[in-house]
N, C-alpha and C positions, 0 to 999 in steps of 0.2 A: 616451423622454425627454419626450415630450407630456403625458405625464402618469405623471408624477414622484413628486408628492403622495400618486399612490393605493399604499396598501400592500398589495392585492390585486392589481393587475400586477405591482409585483416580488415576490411570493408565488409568481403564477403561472410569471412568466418566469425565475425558481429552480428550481421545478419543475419546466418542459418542461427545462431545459437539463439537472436532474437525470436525469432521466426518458430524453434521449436520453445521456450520461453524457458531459455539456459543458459540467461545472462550473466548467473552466478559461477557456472563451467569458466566463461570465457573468463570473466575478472580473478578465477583463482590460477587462469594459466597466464596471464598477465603478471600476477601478484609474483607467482614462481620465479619470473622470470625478472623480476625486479630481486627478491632476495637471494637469488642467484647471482645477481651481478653484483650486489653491494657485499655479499659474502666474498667473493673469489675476484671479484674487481676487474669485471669481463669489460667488453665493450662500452662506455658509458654513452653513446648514441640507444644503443638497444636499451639500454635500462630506463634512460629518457622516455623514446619512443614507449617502452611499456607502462609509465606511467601516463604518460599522456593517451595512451589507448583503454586504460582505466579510468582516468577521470572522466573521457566519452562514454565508459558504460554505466558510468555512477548517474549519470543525464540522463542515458537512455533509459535506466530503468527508473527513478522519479518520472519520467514522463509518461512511462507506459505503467506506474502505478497511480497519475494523475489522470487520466485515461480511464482507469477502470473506478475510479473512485465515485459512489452516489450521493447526490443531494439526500441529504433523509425526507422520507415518505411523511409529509403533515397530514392528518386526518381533516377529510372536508368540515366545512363550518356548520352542517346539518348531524354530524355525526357529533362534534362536540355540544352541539347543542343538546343534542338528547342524553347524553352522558350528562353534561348540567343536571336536566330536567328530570333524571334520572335516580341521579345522588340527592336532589331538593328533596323528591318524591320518599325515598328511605329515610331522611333526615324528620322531615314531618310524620312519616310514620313510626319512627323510634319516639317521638317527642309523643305522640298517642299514646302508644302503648305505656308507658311511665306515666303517663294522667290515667290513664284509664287503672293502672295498678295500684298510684297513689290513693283514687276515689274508691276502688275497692276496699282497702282495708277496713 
């Protein structure tokens, strides 16, 4: 908060909090620092400035959950095949079983 003005401390202090993955840290001393000023009607440069250094971390963290986000894993086409061949195999053999218990009776 000492120095507010410099935009290479909240540069840096985005970054370490990136960096240790406590982006939510940084956006609720932001957030304070916005309902601080619309409460008590501080500086409206800083309340500014603290909104626009939230909306930067609302990005930064979409991007670094776009980032970790996976394609889902599809099963090779010899794997579904045998799954097919698999289920035919049970299906013909339940169909047995109910002939062969029909012809029993």
């Amino acid at each position: 908060m000492a120095s507010w003005d410099d935009a290479a401390a909240h540069a840096d202090f985005i970054e370490q909090c990136r960096a240790e993955r406590q982006l939510g840290v940084a956006a609720a001393r932001y957030r304070e620092v916005i309902q601080r000023g619309t409460a008590y009607r501080h500086d409206e440069l800083q309340v500014e400035s603290a909104r626009k250094h939230l909306l930067s971390l609302t990005a930064l963290a979409l991007a670094d959950l776009q980032a970790l986000r996976h394609e889902p894993v599809t099963p090779r086409p010899i794997v579904r095949l045998f799954a097919r061949v698999g289920l035919l195999v049970l299906a013909l053999a339940a169909i047995a079983f109910a002939a062969l218990s029909v012809l029993t009776r």
